[in-house]
N, C-alpha and C positions, 0 to 999 in steps of 0.2 A: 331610539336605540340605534346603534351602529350593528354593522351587519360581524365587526368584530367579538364582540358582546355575544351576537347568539351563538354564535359558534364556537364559544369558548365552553368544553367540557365540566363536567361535574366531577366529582372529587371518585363519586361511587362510578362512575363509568367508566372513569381513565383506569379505577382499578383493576373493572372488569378486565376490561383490555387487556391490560398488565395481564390479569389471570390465564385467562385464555392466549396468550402469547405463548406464558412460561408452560401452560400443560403441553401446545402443540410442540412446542421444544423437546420436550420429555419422552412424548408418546412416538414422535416421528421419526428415530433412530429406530425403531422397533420393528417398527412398519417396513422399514425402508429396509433391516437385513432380513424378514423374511423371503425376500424375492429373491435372494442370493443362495437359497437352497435348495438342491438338485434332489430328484427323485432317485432311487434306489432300484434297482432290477433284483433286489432279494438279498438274502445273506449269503456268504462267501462260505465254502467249503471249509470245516476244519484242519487245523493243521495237525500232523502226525507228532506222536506224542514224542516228548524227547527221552534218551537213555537215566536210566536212575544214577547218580553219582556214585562214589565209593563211600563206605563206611568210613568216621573218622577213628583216628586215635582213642582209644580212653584215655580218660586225664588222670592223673595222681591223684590217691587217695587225700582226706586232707587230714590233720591234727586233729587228736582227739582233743573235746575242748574240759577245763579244768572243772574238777566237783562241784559241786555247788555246797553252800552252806548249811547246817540241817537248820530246821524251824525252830522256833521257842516252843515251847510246852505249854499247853493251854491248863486253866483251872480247872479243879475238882466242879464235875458237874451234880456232883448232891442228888439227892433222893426225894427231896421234896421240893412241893414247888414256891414258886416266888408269894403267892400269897401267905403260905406258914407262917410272914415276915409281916404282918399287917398286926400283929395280934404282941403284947411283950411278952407272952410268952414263946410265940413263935421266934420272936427277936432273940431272946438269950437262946434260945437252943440251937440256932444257927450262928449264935458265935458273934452277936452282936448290941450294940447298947443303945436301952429305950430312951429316946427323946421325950420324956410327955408333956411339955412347954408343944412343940409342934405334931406330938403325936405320929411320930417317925421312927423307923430303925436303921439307926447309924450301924452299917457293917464296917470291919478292919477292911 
């Protein structure tokens, strides 16, 4: 073997390399501006509060806006209930016609 040969890397180690290049790359701008920050001798005094402005204008009232439509009118809500309708005679007295092929009440 030539001494070329041994020293030629492996695929997983150049990657390493690779890796550890790219994180020192990453992490070392980090590092490097915390040193650039000064310590503090405390917080500063507040500042004196400023004058209040003046009131504005009121603005114009606006239009009164147009009626609205009335609603529709709902149905007769009846006295009895939806079952009376299961039975043909509850069928005709609510005003509608027995099916007995399907055993149903066809209302208008």
């Amino acid at each position: 073997m030539s001494n070329t040969e041994d020293k030629r890397l492996s695929r997983r180690a150049a990657l390493a390399r690779i890796g550890t290049i790219a994180a020192a790359a990453y992490t070392i701008p980090a590092f490097t501006t915390m040193s650039m920050a000064h310590a503090s001798s405390g917080a500063s005094a507040p500042s004196a509060p400023s004058e209040p402005s003046a009131p504005s204008e009121p603005s114009a009232p606006s239009e009164p806006s147009a009626a609205s439509t009335p609603s529709a009118a709902s149905g007769p809500s009846g006295t009895g209930s939806s079952s009376d309708i299961l039975t043909e005679t509850g069928c005709s007295a609510a005003g509608g016609t027995w099916d007995p092929v399907n055993n149903v009440c066809v209302l208008p």
